[in-house]
VOBADREN-21357 format. One record per residue (C-alpha): residue in one letter; x, y, z. Coordinates in steps of 0.25 Angstrom, whole numbers, padded with zeros to 4 digits, always signed. Example, Ala and Ser with C-alpha at 12.3 -4.5 7.8 and 13.67 -1.06 7.14 Angstrom:
<rs>
A+0049-0018+0031/S+0055-0004+0029/
</rs>
This chain:
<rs>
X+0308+0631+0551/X+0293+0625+0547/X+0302+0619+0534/X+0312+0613+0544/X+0302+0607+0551/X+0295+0600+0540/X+0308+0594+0535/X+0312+0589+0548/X+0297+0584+0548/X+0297+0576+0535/X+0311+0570+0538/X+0305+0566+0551/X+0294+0561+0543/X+0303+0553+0534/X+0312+0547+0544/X+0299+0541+0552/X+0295+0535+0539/X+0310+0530+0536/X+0309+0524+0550/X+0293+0519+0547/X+0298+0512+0534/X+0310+0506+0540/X+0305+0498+0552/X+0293+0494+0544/X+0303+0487+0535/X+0306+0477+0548/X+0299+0465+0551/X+0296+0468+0566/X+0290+0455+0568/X+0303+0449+0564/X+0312+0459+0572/X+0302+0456+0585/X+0304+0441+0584/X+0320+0443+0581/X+0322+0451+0592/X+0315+0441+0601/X+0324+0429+0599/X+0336+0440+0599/X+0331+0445+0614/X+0328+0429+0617/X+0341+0425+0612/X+0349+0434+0619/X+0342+0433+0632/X+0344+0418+0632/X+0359+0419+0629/X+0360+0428+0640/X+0358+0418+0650/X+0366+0407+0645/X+0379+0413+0653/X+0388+0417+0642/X+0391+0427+0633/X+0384+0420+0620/X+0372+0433+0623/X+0383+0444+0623/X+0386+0439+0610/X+0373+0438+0602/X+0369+0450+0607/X+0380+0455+0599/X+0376+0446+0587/X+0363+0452+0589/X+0367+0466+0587/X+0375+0461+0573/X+0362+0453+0570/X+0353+0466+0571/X+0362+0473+0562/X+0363+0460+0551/X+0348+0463+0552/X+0347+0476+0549/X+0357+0476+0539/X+0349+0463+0532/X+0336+0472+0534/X+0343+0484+0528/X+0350+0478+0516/X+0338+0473+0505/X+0340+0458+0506/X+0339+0457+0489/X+0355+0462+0491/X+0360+0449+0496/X+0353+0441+0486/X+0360+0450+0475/X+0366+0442+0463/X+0380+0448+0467/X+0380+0448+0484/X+0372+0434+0485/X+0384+0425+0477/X+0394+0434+0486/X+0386+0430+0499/X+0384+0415+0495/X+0399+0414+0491/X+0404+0421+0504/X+0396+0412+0511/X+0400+0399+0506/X+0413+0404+0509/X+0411+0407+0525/X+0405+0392+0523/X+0417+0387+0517/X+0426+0396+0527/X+0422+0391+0539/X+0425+0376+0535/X+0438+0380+0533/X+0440+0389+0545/X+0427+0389+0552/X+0428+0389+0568/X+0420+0375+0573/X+0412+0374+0586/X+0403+0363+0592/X+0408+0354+0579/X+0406+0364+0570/X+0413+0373+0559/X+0404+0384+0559/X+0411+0396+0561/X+0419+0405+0554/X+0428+0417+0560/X+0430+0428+0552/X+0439+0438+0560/X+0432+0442+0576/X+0419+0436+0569/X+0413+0421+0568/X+0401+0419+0558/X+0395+0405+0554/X+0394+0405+0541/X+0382+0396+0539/X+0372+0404+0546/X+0377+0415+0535/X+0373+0405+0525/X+0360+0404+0530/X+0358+0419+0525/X+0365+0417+0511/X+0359+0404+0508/X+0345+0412+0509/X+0348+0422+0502/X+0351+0414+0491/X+0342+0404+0491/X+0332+0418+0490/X+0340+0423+0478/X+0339+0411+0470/X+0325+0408+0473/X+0322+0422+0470/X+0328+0420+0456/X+0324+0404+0453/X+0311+0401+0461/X+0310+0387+0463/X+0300+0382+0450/X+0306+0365+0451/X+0311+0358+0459/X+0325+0360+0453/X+0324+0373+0457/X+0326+0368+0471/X+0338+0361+0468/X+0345+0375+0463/X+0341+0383+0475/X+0347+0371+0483/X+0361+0372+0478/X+0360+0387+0485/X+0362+0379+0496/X+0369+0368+0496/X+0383+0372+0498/X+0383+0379+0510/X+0373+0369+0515/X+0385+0359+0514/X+0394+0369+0520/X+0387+0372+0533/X+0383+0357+0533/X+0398+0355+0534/X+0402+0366+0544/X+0392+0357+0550/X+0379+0364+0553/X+0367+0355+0549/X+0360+0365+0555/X+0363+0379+0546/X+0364+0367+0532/X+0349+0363+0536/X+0344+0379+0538/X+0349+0379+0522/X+0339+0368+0519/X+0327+0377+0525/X+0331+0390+0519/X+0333+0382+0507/X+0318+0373+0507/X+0311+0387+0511/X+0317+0395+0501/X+0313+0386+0490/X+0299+0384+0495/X+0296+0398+0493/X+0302+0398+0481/X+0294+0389+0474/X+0299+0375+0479/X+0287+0366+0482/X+0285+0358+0497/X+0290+0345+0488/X+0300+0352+0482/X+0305+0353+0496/X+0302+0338+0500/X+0308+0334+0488/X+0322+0341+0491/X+0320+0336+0508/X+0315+0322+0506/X+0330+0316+0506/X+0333+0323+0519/X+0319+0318+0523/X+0323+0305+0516/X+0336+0305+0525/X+0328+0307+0540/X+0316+0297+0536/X+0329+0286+0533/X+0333+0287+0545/X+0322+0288+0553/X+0315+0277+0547/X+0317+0271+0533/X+0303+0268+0531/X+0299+0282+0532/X+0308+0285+0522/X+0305+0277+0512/X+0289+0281+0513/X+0294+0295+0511/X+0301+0293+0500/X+0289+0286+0494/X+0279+0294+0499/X+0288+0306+0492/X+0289+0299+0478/X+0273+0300+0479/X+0272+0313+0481/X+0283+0316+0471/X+0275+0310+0459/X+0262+0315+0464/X+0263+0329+0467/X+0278+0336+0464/X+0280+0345+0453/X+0269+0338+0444/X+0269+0349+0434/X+0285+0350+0433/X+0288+0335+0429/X+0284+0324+0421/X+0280+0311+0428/X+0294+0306+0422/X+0301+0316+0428/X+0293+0314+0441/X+0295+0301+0443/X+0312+0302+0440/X+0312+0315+0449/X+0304+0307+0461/X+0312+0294+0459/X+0326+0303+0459/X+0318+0310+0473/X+0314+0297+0479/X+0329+0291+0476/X+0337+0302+0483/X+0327+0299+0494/X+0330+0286+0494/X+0345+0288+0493/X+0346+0298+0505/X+0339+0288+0512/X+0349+0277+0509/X+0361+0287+0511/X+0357+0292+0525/X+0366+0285+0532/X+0378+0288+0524/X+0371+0304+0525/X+0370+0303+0540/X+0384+0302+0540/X+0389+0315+0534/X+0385+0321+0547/X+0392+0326+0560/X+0390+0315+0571/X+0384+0327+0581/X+0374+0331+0568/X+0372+0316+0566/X+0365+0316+0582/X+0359+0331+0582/X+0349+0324+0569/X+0346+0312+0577/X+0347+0317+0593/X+0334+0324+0592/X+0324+0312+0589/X+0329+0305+0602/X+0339+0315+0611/X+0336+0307+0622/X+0344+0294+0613/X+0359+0300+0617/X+0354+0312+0628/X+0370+0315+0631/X+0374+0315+0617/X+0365+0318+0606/X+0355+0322+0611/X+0357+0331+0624/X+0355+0345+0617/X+0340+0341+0614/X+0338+0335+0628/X+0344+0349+0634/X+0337+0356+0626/X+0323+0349+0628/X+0324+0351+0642/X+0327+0365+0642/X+0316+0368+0634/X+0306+0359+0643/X+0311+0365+0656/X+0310+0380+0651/X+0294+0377+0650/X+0284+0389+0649/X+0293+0401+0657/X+0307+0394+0655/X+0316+0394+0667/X+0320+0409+0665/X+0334+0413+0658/X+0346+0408+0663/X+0339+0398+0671/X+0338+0386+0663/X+0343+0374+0667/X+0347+0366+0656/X+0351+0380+0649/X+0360+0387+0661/X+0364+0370+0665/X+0371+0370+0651/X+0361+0358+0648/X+0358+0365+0633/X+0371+0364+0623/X+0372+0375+0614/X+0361+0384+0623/X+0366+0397+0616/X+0364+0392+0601/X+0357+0380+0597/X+0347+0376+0610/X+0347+0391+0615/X+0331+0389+0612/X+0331+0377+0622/X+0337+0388+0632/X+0326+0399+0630/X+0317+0386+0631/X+0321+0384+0645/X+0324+0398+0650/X+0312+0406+0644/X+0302+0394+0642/X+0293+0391+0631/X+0287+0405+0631/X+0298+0411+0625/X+0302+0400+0616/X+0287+0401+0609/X+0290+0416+0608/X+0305+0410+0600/X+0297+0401+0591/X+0288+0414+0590/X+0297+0422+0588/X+0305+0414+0575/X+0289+0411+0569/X+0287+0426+0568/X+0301+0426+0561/X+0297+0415+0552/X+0284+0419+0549/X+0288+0434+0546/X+0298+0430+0535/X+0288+0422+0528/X+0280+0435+0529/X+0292+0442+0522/X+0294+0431+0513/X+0279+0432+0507/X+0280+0447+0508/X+0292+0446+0500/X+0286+0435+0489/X+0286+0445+0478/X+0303+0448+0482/X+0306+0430+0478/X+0321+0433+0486/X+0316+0440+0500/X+0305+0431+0501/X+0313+0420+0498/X+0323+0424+0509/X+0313+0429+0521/X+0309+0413+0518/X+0322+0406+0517/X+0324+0415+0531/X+0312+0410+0537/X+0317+0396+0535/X+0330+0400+0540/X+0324+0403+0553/X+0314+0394+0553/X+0322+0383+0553/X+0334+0387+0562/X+0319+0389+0573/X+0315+0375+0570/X+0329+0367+0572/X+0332+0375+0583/X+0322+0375+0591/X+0317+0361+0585/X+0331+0354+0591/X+0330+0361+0605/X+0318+0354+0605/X+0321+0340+0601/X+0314+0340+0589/X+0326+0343+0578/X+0339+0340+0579/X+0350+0349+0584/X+0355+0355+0572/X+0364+0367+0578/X+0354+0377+0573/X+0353+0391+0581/X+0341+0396+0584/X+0338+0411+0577/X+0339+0423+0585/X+0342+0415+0597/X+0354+0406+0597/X+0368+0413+0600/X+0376+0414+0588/X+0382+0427+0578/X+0381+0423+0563/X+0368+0416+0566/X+0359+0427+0572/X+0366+0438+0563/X+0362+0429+0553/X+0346+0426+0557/X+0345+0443+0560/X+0351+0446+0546/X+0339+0436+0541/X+0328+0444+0549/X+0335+0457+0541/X+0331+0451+0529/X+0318+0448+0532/X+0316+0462+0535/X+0323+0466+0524/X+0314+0457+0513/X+0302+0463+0521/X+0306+0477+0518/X+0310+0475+0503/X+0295+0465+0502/X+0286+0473+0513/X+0274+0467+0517/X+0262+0475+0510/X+0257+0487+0518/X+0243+0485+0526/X+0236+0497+0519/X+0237+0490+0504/X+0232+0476+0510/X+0220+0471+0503/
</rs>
């Protein structure tokens, strides 16, 4: 009996420390901030009178299991040499498929049923293109500036694809993922304004020519002054920097000819926000809407399902694209601080796991090209609701109603805790 009672003892012993080992594995912060804009998600799509809460309830349950299974399963196995060439061919194809076959909403070919279940291929881009960006950094760290251009041809094609579907939106969230990844990788902060300052080129043209050509001289200064002095001979600079300076010069010239390959509705989503009160019908009602929401939710908000411009059907797209404007209004500034809180400590805890993981190139290459991930989906979202970016059709994480896209961002929290259990942070007894 006394030996029974030991056995049972030590396996009681060991199943605690089983359980102590494996909760001290997850990122509590990042699970108490998640399930924050889960709860203020929900609540707010309660109130909205249809059955869009029902729903993502449901996605969250499929979410919360994606999580766990990402947690679970050691990130390093989707960036193996055999399963990563399978996701990235797989995923080029549900690009490819749903131009084909895809099912088009609000403008837009998006979508892609596949039996009783619809997916958006593009935000399962978002996930392939960072894993592997993170596998080939990981191998081929960025040490020039060609090395830049290798990384970028990860891209490029699906880039074009969702471009085309169109979603400006999910094409530009490749460009940060992109831009943060190399940067932890070794890319230098002009490495990165070399490769932006066409598109910088392209806004500065249109906004005033003048601009634009002190910038491009102003860049060729800095070029020949402070780039790469050690890689290059002065010869080489200087055709390198006249070669830069001429494509600046070039998108310049060819941005009106550029501002035509894109849809007439994208052409006044870029332009609405610098004077929404220009066409306040047309163009540029969703930001009017929405700033009033916002303004007339103050401190307190008007309480749920008592919002004005929300319940009056003022805001377009309340469930998905403005759904911040709604909490705006209904729970007021209080709890939207808490959402901009809540995504900072998200942020902020996968730049912890990136640096906790520096000695691991691939997970802390990954728990960074996240953090840009979310980072700037926050920005544009809640940056357009507010009249300050442009309405790009970007969801807000955690918050705004849709499948793939929340199944999507809880899979991402998965890995961050699955990088930070592989890369633990070090233990408090052995700091010195």
């Amino acid at each position: 009996m006394q030996q029974t009672a030991i056995k049972s003892g030590a396996s009681g012993g060991y199943l605690l420390r089983g359980l102590h080992t494996l909760f001290s594995e997850i990122d509590w912060w990042l699970v108490a901030a998640t399930g924050f804009l889960l709860f203020v998600g929900k609540i707010t799509l309660e109130q909205q009178g249809s059955s869009f809460h029902s729903k993502q309830f449901e996605f969250c349950i499929a979410g919360t299991l994606a999580a766990i299974l990402f947690w679970r399963v050691p990130y390093l196995f989707w960036t193996h040499k055999i399963i990563l060439p399978l996701l990235y061919i797989a995923n080029l194809g549900l690009l490819i498929a749903v131009m084909v076959k895809g099912h088009a909403a609000l403008g837009a070919q998006r979508w892609l049923a596949l039996g009783p279940i619809t997916l958006q291929p593009s935000e399962i881009a978002k996930l392939v293109i960072i894993f592997t960006l993170s596998r080939w950094l990981s191998k081929y760290p960025i040490r020039s500036f060609q090395d830049c251009f290798k990384a970028l041809a990860i891209i490029v094609l699906p880039a074009i694809l969702v471009f085309k579907q169109p979603d400006l939106g999910t094409s530009l969230t490749f460009g940060a993922v992109y831009f943060g990844s190399i940067f932890w990788a070794g890319a230098g902060l002009t490495d990165i304004l070399v490769l932006l300052s066409p598109l910088i080129s392209l806004i500065l043209n249109a906004l005033n020519e003048q601009w634009w050509l002190m910038f491009c001289g102003a860049l060729a200064v800095w070029l020949l002054v402070g780039w790469r002095r050690r890689d290059w001979k002065i010869v080489v600079r200087l055709l390198l920097v006249v070669a830069i300076i001429g494509v600046n010069l070039g998108a310049g010239v060819a941005r009106p000819h550029l501002w035509g390959v894109l849809k007439e509705y994208q052409q006044k989503r870029l332009t609405s926000f610098l004077n929404p009160y220009s066409d306040p019908r047309g163009s540029g009602y969703h930001i009017l809407q929405s700033l009033i929401a916002i303004g007339s939710g103050g401190v307190q908000g008007t309480g749920l399902g008592k919002g004005n411009q929300s319940q009056g059907e003022f805001i377009p797209e309340k469930h998905t694209d403005f759904i911040f404007s709604v909490v705006g209004e209904e729970l007021g500034f209080k709890y939207t601080a808490l959402i901009v809180l809540a995504y900072c400590i998200i942020c902020m805890r996968a730049v912890m796991i990136a640096y906790q993981a520096r000695e691991e190139p691939t997970g802390s290459i990954m728990a960074i090209a996240i953090m840009c991930m979310f980072l700037f989906h926050v920005f544009l979202n809640i940056g357009m609701t507010m009249g300050i970016m442009p309405v790009a059709g970007v969801p807000l994480p955690f918050l705004s109603y849709g499948g793939t896209a929340l199944i999507i961002d809880m899979s991402a929290i998965g890995i961050l805790n699955s990088i930070r259990a592989i890369n633990p942070p070090p233990r408090k007894d052995v700091w010195k």
